[in-house]
C-alpha positions in Angstrom: -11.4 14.3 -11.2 -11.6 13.5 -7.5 -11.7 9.9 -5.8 -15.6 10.7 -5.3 -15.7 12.2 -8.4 -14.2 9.2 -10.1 -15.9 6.1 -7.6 -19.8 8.0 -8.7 -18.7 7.3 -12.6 -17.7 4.0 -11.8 -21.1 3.7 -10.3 -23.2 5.0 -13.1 -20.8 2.7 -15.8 -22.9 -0.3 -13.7 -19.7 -1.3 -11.4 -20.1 -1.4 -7.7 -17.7 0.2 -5.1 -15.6 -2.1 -2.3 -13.8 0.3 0.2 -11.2 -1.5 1.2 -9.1 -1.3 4.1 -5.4 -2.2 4.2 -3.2 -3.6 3.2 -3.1 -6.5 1.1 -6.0 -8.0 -1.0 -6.8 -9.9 -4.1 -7.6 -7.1 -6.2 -7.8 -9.1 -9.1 -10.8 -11.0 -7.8 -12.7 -8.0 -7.2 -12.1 -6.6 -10.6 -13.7 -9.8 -11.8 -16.9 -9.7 -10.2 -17.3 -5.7 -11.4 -16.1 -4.2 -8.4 -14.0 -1.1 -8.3 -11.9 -1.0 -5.1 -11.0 2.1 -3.1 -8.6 1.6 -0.5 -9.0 3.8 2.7 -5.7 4.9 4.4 -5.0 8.0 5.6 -8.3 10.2 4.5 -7.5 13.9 5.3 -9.9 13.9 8.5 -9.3 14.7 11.7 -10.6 11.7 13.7 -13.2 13.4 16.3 -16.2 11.2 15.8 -14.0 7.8 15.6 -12.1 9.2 18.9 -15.4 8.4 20.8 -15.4 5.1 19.7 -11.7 4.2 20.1 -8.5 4.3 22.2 -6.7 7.1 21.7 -3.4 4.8 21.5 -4.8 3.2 18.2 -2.8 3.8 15.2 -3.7 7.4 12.6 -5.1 4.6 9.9 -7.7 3.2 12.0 -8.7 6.0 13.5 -9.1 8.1 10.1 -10.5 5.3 8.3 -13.4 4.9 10.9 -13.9 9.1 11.0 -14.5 8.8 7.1 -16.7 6.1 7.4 -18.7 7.7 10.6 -18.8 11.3 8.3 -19.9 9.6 5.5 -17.4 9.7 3.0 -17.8 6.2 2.0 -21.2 6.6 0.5 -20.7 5.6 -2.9 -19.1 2.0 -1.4 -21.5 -0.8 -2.2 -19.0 -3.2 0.0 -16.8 -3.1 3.3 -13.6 -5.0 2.7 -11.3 -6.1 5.9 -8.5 -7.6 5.2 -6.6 -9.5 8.7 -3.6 -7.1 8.7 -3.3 -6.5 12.2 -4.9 -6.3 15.4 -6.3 -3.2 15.3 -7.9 -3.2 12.0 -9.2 -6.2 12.8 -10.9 -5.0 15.9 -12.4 -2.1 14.0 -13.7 -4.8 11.0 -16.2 -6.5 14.1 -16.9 -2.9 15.6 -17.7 -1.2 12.2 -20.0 -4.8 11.2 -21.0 -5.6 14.8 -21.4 -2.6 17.0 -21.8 0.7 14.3 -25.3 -0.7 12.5 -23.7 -1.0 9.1 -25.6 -2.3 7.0 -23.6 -3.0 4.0 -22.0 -6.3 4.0 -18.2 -6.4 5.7 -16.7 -8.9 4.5 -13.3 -10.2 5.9 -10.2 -11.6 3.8 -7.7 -13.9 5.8 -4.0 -14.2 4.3 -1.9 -16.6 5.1 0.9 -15.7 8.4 4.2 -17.1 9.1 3.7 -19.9 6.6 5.2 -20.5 2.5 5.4 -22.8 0.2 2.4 -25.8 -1.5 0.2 -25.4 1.7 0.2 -21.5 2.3 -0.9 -22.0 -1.5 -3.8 -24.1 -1.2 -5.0 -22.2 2.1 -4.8 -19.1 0.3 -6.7 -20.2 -2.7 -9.5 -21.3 0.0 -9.7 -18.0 1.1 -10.1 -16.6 -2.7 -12.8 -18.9 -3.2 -14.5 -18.2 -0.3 -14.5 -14.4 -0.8 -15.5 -14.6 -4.3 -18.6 -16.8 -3.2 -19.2 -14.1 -0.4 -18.8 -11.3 -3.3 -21.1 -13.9 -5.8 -23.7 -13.4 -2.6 -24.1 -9.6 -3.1 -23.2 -8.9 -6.7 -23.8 -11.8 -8.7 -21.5 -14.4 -10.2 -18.5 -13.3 -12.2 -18.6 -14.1 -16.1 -17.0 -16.7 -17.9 -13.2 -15.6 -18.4 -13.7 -12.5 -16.3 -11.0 -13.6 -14.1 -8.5 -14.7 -16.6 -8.9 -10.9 -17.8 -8.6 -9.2 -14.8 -5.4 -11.2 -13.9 -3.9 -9.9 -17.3 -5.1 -6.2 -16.1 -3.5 -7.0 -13.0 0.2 -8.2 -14.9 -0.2 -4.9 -17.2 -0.5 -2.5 -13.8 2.0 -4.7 -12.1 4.3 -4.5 -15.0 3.9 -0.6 -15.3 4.5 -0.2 -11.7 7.4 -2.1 -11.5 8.6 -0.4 -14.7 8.1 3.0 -13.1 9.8 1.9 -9.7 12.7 0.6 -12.0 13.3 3.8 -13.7 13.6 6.3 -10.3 16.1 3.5 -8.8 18.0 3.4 -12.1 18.0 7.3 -12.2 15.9 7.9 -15.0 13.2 9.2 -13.9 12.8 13.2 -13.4 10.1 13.2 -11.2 10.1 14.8 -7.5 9.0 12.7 -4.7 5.6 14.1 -4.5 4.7 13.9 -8.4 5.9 10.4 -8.2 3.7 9.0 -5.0 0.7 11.0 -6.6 1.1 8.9 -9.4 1.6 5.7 -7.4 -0.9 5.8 -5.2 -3.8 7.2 -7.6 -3.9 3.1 -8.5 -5.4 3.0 -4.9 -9.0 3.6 -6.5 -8.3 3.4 -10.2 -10.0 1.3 -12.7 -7.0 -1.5 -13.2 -6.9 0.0 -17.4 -7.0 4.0 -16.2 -4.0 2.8 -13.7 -2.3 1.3 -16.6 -2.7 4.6 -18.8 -1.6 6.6 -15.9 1.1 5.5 -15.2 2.1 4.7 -18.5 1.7 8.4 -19.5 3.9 9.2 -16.0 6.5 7.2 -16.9 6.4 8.7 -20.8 6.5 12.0 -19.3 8.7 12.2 -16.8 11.5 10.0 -17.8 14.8 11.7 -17.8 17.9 12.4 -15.7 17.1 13.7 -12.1 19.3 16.5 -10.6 23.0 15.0 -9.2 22.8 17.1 -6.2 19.9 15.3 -4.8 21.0 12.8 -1.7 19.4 8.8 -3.0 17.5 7.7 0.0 15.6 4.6 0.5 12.5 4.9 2.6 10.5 2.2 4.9 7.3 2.2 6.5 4.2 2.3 6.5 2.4 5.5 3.9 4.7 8.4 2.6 3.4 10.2 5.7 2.9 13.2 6.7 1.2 14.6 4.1 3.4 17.5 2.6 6.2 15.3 3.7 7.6 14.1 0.0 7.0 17.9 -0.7 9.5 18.7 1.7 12.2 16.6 1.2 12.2 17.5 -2.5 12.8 21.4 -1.0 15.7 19.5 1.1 17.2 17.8 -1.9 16.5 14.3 -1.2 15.8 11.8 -3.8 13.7 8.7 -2.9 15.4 6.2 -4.7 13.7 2.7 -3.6 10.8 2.4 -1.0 9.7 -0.3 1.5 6.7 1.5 2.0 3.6 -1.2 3.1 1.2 1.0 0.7 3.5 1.3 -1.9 6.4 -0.6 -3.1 6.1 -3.6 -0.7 2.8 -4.1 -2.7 4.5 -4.8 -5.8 6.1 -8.3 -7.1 9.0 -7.3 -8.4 9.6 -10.8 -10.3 7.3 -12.1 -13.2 5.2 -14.9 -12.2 4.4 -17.3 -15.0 1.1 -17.5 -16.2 -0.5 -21.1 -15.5 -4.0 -22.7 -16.7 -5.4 -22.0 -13.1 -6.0 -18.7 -12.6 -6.9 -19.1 -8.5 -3.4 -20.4 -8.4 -1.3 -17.8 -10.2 -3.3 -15.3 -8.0 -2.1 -16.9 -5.2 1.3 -17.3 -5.9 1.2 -13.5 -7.7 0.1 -12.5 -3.5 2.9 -14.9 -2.2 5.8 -13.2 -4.4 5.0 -9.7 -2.5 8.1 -8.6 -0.6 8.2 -9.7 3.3 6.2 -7.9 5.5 6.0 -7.8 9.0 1.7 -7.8 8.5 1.8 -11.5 7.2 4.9 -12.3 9.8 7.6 -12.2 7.7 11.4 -12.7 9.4 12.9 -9.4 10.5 15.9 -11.3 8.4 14.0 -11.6 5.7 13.0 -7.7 5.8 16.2 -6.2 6.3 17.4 -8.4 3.9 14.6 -6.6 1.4 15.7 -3.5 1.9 19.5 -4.2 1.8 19.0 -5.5 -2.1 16.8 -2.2 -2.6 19.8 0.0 -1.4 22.0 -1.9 -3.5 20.2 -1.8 -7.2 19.4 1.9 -5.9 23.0 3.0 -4.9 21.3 4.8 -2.2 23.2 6.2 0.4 21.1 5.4 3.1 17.5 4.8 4.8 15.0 6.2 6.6 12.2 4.6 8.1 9.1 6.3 8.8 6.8 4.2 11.8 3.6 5.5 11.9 3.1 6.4 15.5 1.0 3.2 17.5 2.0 0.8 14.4 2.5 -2.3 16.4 3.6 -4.5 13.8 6.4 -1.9 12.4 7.6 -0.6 15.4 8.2 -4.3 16.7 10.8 -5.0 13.1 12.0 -2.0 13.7 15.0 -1.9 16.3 16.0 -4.9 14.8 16.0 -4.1 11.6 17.9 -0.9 12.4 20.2 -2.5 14.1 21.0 -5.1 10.8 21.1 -2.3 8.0 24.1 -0.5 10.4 25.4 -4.0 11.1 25.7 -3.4 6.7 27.4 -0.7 6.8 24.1 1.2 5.8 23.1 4.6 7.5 19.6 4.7 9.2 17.4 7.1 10.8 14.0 6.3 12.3 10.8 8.6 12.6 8.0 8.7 14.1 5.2 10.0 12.3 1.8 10.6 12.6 -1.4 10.9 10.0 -0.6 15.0 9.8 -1.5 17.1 7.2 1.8 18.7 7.6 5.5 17.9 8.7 6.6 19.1 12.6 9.4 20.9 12.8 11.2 18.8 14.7 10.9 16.5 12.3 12.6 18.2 9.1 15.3 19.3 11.9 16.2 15.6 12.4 15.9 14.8 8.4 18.3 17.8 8.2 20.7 16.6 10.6 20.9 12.8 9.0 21.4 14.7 5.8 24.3 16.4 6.8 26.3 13.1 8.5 26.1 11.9 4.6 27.8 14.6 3.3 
């Protein structure tokens, strides 16, 4: 079944749609409230209606997400969810609720930036409460102990994630690097107990030893972008080991936060414990840092970092970052990429090249 496919039987089992926009949100809240989300982030579109409408210097995610939402491929969505993740996105939350007539309700979720610790807590904790009255506005109130279950739906898909992420750095998983981001980001628009099940059944079925030959990479960045991308680097020989990706492994806590009485608080420190990010102004210290410990439990033998082209918040960490993994010891190659659906040339040239300096 198809994303459509699967958001219209959502629909008609009496749930509403959110499409949500990157990167990070309180999924959790909006399971609560009987919402399914579907996050929007590199729809297979080429952007010709949203080019009228925008700069052609704003980043592929923007631009696609807009051209499915002009084409109308966000029909089934009940709600419009922004979270502040840069900029740009930003700037298209006001145009889409402002400027492009929509009217659904857009409704905007504010993490906390450059800030840790008892008051980033207690701001973000605001912020849930605010967006669950704004959600409480359109769909109704959430039941009594529906958010206490949805956080335990949320530990069980966190838990099986991290499990699955744990067995390809360990090298026990047999999966290629395309069957295993299918898998991953299906949980984009799952129900949270059909992402638990599927990736459940992944791990079942596709634990085992991968081939020896394959060179461990870790890999940074934005999306496993372009699309055929993981594809090709499985015909290369390369074995993703560990990912920094901002869709993808930097959106999962990778330590067990202990359940507490208040369940606005655990979901707040659950969205604290997320790796650094350079969206929410995390320390380019703090990122290479990150990434260092993920080539270390991987025993990868190097990284690549894939910057979506126009990214401003990855492509400022990224020199710097660059320059600390080398300062490691730690081989690096950078890449620009863009929201294709298939891999330049030049591209696979380059990947070839780095390949061959770690023989």
């Amino acid at each position: 079944m198809g994303r459509t496919e699967y958001l219209i039987a959502q629909k008609e089992m009496g749930r509403k749609v959110a499409a949500v926009w990157p990167a990070r949100y309180p999924a959790e809240l909006l399971w609560a409230h009987g919402i399914c989300p579907a996050e929007v982030w590199d729809p297979p579109l080429e952007p010709e209606r949203a080019s009228g409408h925008l700069q052609p210097y704003v980043c592929g995610i923007v631009q696609r997400g807009l051209e499915l939402l002009l084409s109308g491929g966000l029909r089934p969505a009940d709600i419009l969810l922004f979270p502040h993740t840069c900029d740009s996105l930003q700037n298209l939350a006001t145009m889409v609720r402002d400027l492009g007539g929509e009217a659904r309700r857009c409704l905007f979720f504010y993490p906390p930036k450059r800030d840790a610790g008892e008051r980033a807590i207690a701001y973000l904790m605001a912020q849930l409460r605010d967006l669950s009255g704004e959600l409480t506005l359109h769909v109704g109130p959430m039941n009594a102990g529906a958010l206490e279950d949805a956080m335990e739906l949320g530990s069980q898909r966190t838990e099986a994630m991290r499990r699955l992420y744990d067995l390809r750095a360990e090298g026990r998983l047999s999966a290629g690097n395309a069957a295993f981001y299918a898998a991953v980001r299906a949980c984009e628009f799952l129900w949270p107990e059909d992402a638990v099940h599927s990736l459940h059944t992944f791990a079942k079925e596709q634990e085992g030893t991968p081939s020896d030959e394959a060179v461990p990479l870790v890999f940074s960045g934005v999306l496993p972008q372009p699309a055929d991308f993981m594809e090709k680097l499985d015909g290369l020989g390369v074995r993703v080991v560990e990912d920094d990706f901002l869709g993808c492994g930097r959106r999962i806590v990778r330590r067990t936060i202990p359940a507490g009485e208040d369940p606005w608080r655990v979901l707040a420190e659950r969205m604290q414990a997320l790796p650094p990010c350079c969206t929410q102004g995390a320390s380019v210290g703090d990122r290479t840092n990150f990434i260092l410990e993920l080539v270390r439990r991987s025993r990868a033998r190097g990284v690549v970092i894939l910057d979506v082209k126009f990214c401003e918040p990855e492509l400022f960490d990224a020199p710097l970052i660059v320059a600390g993994l080398r300062e490691s010891g730690v081989p690096v190659l950078i890449l620009e990429t863009e929201m294709e659906p298939r891999t330049p040339a030049g591209m696979l040239t380059r990947m070839e090249a780095f390949l061959e300096t770690l023989s």
